[in-house]
FIKOLZA-1660 file (N, C-alpha, C; in steps of 0.1 Angstrom, whole numbers, plus 5000, padded with zeros to 4 digits):
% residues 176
   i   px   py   pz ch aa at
   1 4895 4825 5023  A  X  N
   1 4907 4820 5030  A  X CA
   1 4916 4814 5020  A  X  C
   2 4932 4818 5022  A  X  N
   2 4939 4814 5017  A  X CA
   2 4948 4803 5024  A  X  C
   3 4958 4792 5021  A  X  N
   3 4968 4791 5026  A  X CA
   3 4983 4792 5027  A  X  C
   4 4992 4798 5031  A  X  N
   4 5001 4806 5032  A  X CA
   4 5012 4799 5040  A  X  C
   5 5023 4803 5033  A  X  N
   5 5036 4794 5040  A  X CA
   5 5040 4807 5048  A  X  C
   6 5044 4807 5060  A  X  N
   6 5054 4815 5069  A  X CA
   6 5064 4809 5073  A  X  C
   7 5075 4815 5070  A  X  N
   7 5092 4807 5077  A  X CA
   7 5096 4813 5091  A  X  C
   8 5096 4803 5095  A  X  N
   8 5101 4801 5111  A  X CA
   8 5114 4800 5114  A  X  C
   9 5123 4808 5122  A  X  N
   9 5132 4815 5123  A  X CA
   9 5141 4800 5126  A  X  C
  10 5132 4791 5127  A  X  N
  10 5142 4778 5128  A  X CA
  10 5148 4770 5119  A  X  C
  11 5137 4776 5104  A  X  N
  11 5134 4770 5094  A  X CA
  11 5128 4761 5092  A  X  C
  12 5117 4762 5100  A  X  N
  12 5105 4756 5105  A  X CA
  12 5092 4759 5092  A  X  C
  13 5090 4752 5080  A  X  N
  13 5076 4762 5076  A  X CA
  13 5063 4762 5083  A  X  C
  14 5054 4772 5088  A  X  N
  14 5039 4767 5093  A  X CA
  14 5030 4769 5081  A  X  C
  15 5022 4765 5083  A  X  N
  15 5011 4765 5074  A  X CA
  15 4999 4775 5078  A  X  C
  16 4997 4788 5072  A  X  N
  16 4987 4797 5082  A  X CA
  16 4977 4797 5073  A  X  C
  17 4961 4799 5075  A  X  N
  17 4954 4800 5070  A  X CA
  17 4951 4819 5069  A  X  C
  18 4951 4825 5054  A  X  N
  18 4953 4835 5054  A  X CA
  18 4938 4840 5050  A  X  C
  19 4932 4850 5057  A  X  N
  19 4917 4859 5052  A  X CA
  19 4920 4873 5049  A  X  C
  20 4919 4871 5033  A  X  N
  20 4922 4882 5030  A  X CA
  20 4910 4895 5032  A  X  C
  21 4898 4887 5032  A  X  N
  21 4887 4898 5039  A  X CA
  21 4894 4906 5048  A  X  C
  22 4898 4899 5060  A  X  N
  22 4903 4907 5075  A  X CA
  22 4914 4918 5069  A  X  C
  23 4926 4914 5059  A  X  N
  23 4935 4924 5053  A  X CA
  23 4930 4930 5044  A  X  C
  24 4921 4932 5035  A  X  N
  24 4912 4943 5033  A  X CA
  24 4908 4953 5043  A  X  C
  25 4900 4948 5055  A  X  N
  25 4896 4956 5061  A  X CA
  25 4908 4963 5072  A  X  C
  26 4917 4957 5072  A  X  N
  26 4931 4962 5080  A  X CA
  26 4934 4974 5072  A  X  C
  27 4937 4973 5052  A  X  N
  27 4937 4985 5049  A  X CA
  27 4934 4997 5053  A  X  C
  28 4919 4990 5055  A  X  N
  28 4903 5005 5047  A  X CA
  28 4906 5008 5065  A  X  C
  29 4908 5008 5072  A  X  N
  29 4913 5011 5088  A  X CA
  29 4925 5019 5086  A  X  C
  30 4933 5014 5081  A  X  N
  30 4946 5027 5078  A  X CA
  30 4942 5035 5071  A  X  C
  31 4938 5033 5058  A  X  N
  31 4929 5046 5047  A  X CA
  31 4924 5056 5061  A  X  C
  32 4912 5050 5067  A  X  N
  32 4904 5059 5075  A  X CA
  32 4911 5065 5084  A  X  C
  33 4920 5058 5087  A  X  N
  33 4933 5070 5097  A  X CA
  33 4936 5080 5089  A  X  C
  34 4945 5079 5077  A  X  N
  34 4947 5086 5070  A  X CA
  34 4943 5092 5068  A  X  C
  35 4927 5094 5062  A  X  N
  35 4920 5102 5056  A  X CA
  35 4920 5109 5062  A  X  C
  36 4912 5107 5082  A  X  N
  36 4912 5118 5089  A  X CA
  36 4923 5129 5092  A  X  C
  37 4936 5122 5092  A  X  N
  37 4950 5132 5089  A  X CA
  37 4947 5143 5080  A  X  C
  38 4946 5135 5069  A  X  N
  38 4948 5147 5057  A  X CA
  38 4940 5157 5056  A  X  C
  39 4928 5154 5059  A  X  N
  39 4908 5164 5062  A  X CA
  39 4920 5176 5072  A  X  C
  40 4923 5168 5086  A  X  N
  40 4926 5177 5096  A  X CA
  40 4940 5188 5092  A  X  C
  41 4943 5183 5084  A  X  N
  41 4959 5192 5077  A  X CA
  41 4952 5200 5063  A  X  C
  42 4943 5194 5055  A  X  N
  42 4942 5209 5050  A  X CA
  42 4929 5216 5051  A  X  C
  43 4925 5213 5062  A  X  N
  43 4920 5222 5069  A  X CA
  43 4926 5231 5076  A  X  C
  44 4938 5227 5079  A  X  N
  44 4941 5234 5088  A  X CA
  44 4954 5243 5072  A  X  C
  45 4955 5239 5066  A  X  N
  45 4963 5246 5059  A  X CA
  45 4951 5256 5047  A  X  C
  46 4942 5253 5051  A  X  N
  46 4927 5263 5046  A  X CA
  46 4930 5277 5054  A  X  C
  47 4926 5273 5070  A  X  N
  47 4927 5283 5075  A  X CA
  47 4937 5293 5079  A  X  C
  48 4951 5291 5074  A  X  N
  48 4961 5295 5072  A  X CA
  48 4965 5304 5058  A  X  C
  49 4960 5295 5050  A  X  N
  49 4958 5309 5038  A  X CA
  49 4949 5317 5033  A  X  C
  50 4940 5315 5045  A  X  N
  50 4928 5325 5041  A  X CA
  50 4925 5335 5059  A  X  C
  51 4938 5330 5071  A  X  N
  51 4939 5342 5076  A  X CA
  51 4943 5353 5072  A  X  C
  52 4934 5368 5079  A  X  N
  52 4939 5376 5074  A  X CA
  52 4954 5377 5078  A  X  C
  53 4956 5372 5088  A  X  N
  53 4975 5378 5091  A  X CA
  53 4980 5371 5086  A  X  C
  54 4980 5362 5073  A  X  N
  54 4989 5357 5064  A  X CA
  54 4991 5363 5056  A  X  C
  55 4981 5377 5049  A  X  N
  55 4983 5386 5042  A  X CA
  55 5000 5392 5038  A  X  C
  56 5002 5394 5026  A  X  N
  56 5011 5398 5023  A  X CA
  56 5016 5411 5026  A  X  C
  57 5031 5410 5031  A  X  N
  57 5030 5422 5036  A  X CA
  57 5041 5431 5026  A  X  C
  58 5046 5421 5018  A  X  N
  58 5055 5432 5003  A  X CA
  58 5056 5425 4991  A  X  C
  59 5059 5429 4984  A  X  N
  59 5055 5420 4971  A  X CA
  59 5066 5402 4970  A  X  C
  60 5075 5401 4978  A  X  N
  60 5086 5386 4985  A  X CA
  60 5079 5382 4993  A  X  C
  61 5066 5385 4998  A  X  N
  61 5061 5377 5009  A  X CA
  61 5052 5368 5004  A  X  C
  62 5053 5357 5008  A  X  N
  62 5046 5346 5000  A  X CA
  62 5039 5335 5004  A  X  C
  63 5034 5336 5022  A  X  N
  63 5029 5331 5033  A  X CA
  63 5022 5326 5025  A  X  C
  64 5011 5335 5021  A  X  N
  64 4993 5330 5020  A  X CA
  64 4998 5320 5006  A  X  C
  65 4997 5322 4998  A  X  N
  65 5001 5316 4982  A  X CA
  65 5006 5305 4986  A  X  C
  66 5015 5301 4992  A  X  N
  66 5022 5287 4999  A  X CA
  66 5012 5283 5008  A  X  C
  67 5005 5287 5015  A  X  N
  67 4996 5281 5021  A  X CA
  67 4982 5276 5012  A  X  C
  68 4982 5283 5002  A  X  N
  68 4971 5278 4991  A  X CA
  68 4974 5266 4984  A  X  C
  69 4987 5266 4980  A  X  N
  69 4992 5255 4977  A  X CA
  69 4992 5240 4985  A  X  C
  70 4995 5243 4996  A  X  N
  70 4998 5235 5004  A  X CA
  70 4982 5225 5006  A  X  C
  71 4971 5241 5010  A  X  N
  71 4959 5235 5009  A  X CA
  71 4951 5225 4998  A  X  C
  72 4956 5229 4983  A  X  N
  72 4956 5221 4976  A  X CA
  72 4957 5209 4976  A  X  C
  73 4969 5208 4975  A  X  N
  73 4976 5194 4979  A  X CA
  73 4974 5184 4989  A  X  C
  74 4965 5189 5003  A  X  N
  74 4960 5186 5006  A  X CA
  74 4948 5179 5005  A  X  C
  75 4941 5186 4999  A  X  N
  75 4928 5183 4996  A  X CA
  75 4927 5176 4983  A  X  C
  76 4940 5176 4978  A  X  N
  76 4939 5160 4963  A  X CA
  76 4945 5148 4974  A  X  C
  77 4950 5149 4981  A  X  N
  77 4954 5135 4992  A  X CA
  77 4941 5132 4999  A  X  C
  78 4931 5140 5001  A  X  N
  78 4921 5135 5009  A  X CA
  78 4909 5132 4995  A  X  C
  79 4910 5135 4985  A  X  N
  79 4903 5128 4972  A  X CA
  79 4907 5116 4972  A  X  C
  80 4921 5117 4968  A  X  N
  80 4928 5104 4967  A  X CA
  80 4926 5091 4973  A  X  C
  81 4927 5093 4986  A  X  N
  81 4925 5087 4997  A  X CA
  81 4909 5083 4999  A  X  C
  82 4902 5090 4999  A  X  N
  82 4886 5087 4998  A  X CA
  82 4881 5079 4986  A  X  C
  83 4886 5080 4974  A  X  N
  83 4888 5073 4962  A  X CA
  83 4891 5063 4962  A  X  C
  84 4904 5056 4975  A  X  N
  84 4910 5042 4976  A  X CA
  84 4899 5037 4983  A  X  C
  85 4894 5045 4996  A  X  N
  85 4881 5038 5006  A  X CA
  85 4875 5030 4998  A  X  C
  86 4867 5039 4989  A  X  N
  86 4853 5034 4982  A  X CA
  86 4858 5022 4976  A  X  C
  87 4867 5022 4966  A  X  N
  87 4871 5008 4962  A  X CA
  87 4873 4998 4968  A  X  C
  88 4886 4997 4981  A  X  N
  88 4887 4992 4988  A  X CA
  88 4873 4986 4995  A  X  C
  89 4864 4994 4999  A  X  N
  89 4847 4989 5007  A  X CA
  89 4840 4981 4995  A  X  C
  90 4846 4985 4985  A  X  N
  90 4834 4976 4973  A  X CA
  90 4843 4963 4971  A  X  C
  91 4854 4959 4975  A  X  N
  91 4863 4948 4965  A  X CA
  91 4861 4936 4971  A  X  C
  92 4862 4930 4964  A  X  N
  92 4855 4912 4971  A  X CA
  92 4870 4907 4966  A  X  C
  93 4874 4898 4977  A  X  N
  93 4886 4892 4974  A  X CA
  93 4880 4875 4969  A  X  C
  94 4890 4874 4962  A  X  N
  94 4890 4855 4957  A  X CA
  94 4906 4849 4959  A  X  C
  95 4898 4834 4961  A  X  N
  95 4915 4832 4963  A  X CA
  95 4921 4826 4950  A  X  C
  96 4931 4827 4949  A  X  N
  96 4939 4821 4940  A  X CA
  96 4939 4804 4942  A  X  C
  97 4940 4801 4929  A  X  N
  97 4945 4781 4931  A  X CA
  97 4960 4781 4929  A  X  C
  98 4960 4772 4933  A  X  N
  98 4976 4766 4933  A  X CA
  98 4984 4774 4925  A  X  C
  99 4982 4768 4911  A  X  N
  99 4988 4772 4901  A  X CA
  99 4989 4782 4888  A  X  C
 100 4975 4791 4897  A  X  N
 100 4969 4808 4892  A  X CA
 100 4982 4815 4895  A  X  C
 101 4982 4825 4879  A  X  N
 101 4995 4837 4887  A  X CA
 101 4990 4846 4892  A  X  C
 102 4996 4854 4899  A  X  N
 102 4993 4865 4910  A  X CA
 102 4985 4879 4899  A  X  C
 103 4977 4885 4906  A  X  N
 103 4966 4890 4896  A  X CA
 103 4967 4903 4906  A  X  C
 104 4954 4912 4900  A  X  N
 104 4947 4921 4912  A  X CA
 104 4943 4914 4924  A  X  C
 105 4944 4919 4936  A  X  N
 105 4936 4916 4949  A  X CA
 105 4942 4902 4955  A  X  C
 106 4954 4898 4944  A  X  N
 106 4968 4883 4957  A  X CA
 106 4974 4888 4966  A  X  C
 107 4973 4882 4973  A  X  N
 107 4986 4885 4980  A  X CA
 107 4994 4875 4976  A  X  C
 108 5009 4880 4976  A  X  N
 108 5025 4875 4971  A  X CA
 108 5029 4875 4982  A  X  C
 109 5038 4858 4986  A  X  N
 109 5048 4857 4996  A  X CA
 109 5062 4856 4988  A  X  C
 110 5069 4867 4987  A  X  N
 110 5086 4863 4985  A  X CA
 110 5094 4859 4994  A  X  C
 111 5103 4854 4984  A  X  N
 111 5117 4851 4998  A  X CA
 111 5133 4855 4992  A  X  C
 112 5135 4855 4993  A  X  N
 112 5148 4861 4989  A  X CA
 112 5159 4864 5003  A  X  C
 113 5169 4871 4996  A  X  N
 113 5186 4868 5006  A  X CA
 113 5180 4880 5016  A  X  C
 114 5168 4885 5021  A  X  N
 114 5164 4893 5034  A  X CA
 114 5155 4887 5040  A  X  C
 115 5150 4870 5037  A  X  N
 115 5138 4872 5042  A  X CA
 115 5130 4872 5033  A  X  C
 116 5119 4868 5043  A  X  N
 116 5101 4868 5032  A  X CA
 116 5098 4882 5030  A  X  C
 117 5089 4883 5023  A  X  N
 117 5082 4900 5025  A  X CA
 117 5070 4890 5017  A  X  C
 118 5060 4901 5018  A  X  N
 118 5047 4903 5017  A  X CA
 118 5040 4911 5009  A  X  C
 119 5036 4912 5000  A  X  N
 119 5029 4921 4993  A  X CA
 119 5011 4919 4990  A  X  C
 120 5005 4929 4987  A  X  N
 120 4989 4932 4984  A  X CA
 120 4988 4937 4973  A  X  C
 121 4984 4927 4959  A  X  N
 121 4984 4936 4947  A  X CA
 121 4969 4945 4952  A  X  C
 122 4967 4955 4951  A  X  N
 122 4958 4964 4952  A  X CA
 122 4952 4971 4942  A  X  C
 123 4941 4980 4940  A  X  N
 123 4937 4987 4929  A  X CA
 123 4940 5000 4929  A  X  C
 124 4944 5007 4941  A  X  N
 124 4949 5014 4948  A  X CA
 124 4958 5016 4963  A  X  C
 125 4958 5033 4963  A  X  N
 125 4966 5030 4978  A  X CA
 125 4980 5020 4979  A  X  C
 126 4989 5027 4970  A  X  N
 126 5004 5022 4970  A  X CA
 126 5011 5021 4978  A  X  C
 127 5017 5015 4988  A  X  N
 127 5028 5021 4995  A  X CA
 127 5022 5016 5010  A  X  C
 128 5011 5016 5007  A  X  N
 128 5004 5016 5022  A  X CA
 128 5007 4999 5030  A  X  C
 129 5008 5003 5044  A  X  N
 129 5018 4990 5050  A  X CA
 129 5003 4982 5061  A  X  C
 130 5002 4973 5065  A  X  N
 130 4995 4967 5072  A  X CA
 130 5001 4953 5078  A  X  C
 131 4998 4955 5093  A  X  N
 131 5000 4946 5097  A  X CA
 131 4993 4938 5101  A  X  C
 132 4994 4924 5093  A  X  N
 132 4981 4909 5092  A  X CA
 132 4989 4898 5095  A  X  C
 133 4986 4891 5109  A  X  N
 133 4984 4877 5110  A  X CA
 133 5001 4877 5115  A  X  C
 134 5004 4889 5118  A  X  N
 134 5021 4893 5128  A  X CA
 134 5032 4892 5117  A  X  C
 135 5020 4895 5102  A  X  N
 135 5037 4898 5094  A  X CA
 135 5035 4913 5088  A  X  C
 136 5042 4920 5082  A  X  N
 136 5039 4934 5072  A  X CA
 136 5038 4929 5060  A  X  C
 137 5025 4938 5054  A  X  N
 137 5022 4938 5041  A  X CA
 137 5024 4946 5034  A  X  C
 138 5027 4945 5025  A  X  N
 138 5029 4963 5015  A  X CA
 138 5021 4962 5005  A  X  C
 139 5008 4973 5005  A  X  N
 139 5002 4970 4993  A  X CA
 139 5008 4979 4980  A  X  C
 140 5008 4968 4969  A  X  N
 140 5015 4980 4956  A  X CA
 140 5004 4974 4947  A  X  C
 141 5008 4985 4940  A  X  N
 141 4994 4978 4926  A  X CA
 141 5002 4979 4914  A  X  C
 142 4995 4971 4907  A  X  N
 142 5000 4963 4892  A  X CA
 142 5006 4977 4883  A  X  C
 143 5006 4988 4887  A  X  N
 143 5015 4995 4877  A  X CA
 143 5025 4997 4880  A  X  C
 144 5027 4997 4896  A  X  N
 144 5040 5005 4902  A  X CA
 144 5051 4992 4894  A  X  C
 145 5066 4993 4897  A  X  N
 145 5073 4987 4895  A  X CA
 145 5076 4970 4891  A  X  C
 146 5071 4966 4915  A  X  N
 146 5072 4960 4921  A  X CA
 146 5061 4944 4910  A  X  C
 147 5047 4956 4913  A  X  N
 147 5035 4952 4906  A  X CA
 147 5039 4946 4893  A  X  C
 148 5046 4956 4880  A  X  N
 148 5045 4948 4870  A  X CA
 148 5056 4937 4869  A  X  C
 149 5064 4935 4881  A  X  N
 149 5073 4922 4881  A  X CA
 149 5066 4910 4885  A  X  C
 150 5055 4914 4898  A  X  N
 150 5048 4899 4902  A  X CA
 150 5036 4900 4890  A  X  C
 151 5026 4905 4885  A  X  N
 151 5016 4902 4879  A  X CA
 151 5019 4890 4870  A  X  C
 152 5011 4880 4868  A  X  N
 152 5015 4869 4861  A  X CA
 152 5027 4856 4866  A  X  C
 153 5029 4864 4874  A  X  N
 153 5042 4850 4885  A  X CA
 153 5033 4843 4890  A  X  C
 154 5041 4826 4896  A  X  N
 154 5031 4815 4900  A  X CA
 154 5042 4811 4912  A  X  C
 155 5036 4803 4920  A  X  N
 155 5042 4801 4929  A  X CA
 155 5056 4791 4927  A  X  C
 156 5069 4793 4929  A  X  N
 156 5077 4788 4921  A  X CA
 156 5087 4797 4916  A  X  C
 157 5083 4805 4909  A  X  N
 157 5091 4811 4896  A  X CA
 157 5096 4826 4904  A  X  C
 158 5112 4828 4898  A  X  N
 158 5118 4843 4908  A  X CA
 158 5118 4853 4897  A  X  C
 159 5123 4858 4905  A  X  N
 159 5121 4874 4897  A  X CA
 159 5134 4882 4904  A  X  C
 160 5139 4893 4893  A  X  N
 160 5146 4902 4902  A  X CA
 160 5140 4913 4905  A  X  C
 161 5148 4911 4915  A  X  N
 161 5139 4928 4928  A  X CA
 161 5150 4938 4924  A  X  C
 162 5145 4952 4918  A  X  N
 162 5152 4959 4919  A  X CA
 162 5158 4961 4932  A  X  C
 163 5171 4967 4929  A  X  N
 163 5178 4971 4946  A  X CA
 163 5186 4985 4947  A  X  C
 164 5189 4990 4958  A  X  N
 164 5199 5005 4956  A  X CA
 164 5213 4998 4945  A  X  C
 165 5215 4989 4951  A  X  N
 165 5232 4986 4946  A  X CA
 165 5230 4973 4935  A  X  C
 166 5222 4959 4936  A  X  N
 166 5220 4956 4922  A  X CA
 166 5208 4942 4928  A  X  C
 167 5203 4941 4918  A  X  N
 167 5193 4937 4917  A  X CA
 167 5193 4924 4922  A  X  C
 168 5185 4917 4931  A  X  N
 168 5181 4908 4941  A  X CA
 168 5173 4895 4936  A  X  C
 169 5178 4883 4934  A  X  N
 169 5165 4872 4932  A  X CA
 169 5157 4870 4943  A  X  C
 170 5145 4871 4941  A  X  N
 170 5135 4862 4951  A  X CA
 170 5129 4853 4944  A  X  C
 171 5120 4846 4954  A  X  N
 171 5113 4837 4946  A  X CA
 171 5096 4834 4955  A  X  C
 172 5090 4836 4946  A  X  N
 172 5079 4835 4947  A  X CA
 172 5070 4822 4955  A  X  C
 173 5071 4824 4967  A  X  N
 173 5064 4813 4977  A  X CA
 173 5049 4809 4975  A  X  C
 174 5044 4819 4972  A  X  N
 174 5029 4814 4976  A  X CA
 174 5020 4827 4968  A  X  C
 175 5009 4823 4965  A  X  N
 175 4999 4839 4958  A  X CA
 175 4987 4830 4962  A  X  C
 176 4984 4839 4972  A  X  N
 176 4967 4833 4976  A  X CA
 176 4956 4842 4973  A  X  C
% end
């Protein structure tokens, strides 16, 4: 259990007590959605380039071959994805102290000129969104961008957020 500032639309702070166990397992619940997606697409993109009436019917026809592809690709998304599970099922969360910077497996509360956001440093599974305790989380891991801007930030200290048009201060609320 962590504890976690939330801003209240009055400008109210609460004080929420955050279990990152429960957002772990919120992940490994979207993973397993996921996973079953991607099993059921290339499979289904299996049996599409290995029907026979995908066969080529002139040497520009290119059904089946695109469909092998496609199978592929598939079936490295459902590696991928099965590779986040296992980690994800094995990872023991710890909380952060006060004045620890944000590492593998914090969660990061920013704030900046949109609002708070949320982030999950993760070991995997980039991008992936969860919803915990009625806010969104976005988990990124320490290589993506995002990641090597918070790794080592403490509660306090801002950072710029890359942006489409120019780059954004937030400031780092909380890492539990």
């Amino acid at each position: 259990m962590g504890i976690f500032g939330f801003a209240h639309p009055a400008g109210v702070w609460q004080v929420v007590l955050v279990n990152k166990e429960t957002l772990v397992q919120e992940i490994i619940a979207v993973l397993a959605t996921q996973m079953d997606a991607y099993t059921r697409a290339a499979r289904d993109a299996y049996a599409a380039a290995t029907d026979p009436g995908s066969r080529a019917e002139n040497k520009y026809d290119t059904r089946s071959l695109e469909s092998s592809y496609l199978a592929r690709g598939q079936a490295i998304r459902v590696a991928e994805t099965e590779e986040s599970l296992v980690t994800y099922r094995s990872m023991r969360c710890r909380p952060f102290g006060e004045e620890e910077p944000a590492a593998l497996g914090a969660l990061v509360q920013l704030s900046g000129p949109e609002g708070n956001s949320f982030y999950f440093l993760g070991p995997s599974a980039g991008g992936t969104e969860v919803m915990h305790e009625g806010s969104e989380v976005l988990v990124i891991t320490p290589s993506s961008p995002l990641g090597q801007l918070l790794v080592g930030k403490k509660k306090g200290q801002e950072i710029l957020m890359p942006g489409a048009r120019a780059p954004q201060k937030s400031k780092v609320v909380a890492v539990v």
